[in-house]
C-alpha positions in Angstrom: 29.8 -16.2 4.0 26.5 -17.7 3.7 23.8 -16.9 1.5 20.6 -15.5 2.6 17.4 -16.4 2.9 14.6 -16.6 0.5 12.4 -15.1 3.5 15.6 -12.7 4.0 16.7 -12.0 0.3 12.7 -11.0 -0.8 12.9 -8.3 2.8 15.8 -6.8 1.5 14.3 -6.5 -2.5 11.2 -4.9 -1.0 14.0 -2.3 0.1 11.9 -1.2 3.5 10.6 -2.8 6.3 6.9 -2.6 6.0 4.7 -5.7 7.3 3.7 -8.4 4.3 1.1 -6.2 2.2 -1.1 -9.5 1.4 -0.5 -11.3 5.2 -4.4 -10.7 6.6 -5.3 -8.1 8.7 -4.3 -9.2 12.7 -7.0 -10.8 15.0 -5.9 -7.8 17.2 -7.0 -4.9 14.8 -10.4 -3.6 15.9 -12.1 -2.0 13.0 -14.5 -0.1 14.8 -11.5 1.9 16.2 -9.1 1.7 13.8 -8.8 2.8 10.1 -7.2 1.0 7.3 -6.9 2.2 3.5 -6.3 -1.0 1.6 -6.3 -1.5 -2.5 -4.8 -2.7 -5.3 -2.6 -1.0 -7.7 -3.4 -2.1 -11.3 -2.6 -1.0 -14.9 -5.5 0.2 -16.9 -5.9 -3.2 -18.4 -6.7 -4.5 -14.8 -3.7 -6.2 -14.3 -2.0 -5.8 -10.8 1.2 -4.2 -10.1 3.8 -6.0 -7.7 6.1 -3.8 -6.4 5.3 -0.3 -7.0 5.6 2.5 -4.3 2.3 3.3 -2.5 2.8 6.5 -0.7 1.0 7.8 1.9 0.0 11.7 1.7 -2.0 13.5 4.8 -4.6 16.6 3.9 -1.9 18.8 3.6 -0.1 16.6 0.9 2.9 16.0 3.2 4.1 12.4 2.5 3.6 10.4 5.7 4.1 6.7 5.0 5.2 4.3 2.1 5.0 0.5 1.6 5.8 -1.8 -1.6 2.9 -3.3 -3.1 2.6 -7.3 -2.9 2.8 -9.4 -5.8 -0.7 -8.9 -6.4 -0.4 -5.5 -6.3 -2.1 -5.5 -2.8 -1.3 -2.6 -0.2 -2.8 -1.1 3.2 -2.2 1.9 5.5 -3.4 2.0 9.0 -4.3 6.3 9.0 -6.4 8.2 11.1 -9.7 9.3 10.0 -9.9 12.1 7.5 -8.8 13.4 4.0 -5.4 11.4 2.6 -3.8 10.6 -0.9 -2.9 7.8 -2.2 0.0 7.5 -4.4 1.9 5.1 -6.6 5.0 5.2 -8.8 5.4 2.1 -10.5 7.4 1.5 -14.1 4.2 1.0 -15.7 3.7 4.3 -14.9 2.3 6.5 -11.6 -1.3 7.2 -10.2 -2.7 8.6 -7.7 -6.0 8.4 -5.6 -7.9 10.9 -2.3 -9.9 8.9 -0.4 -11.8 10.2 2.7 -11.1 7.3 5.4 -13.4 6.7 7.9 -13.2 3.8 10.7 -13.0 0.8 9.3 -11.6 -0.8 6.0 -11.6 2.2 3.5 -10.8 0.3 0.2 -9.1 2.6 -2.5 -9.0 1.6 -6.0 -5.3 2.9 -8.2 -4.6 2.6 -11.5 -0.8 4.0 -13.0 -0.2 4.5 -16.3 -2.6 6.9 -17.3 
């Protein structure tokens, strides 16, 4: 048996199969149609957080998407337009963030550890 990857071995530590959270946005993605919630999850200090769970919540706080934030604590949601929550569990704690996303790039700043 082989060993796997670098590429292959950092897919399976991010344990799901959401796109690269710091790869830039597509050529293909038209902002003026689409809506993206991007941020950064940091500690209060400032520092970013690689590798926490960024969830997804719609209006009604039902959990609707979940991604593991880059090593520089980047993450993004593509969303439809209206009320969501933003939330991160991380071990330097949790946070959480509402945003009301419009078309466009809706940047959404969370801090854990509070």
């Amino acid at each position: 048996m082989t060993a796997p990857s670098a590429a292959a071995a950092g897919a399976a530590a991010a344990g799901c199969a959401a796109p690269d959270q710091a790869a830039p946005l597509p050529a293909s993605v038209d902002l003026e149609k689409e809506t993206v919630i991007t941020g950064v999850v940091r500690v209060d200090s400032g520092d970013a957080v690689a590798g926490a769970y960024v969830r997804l919540l719609d209006g009604s706080g039902e959990f609707t998407a979940e991604v593991v934030s880059s090593p520089d604590g980047l993450f993004r949601f593509f969303a439809a337009p209206g009320p969501w929550t933003v939330r991160a569990l991380s071990r330097q704690g949790n946070g959480e963030a509402v945003v009301t996303a419009e078309r466009g790039i809706n940047e959404v700043p969370l801090v854990v550890g509070r």
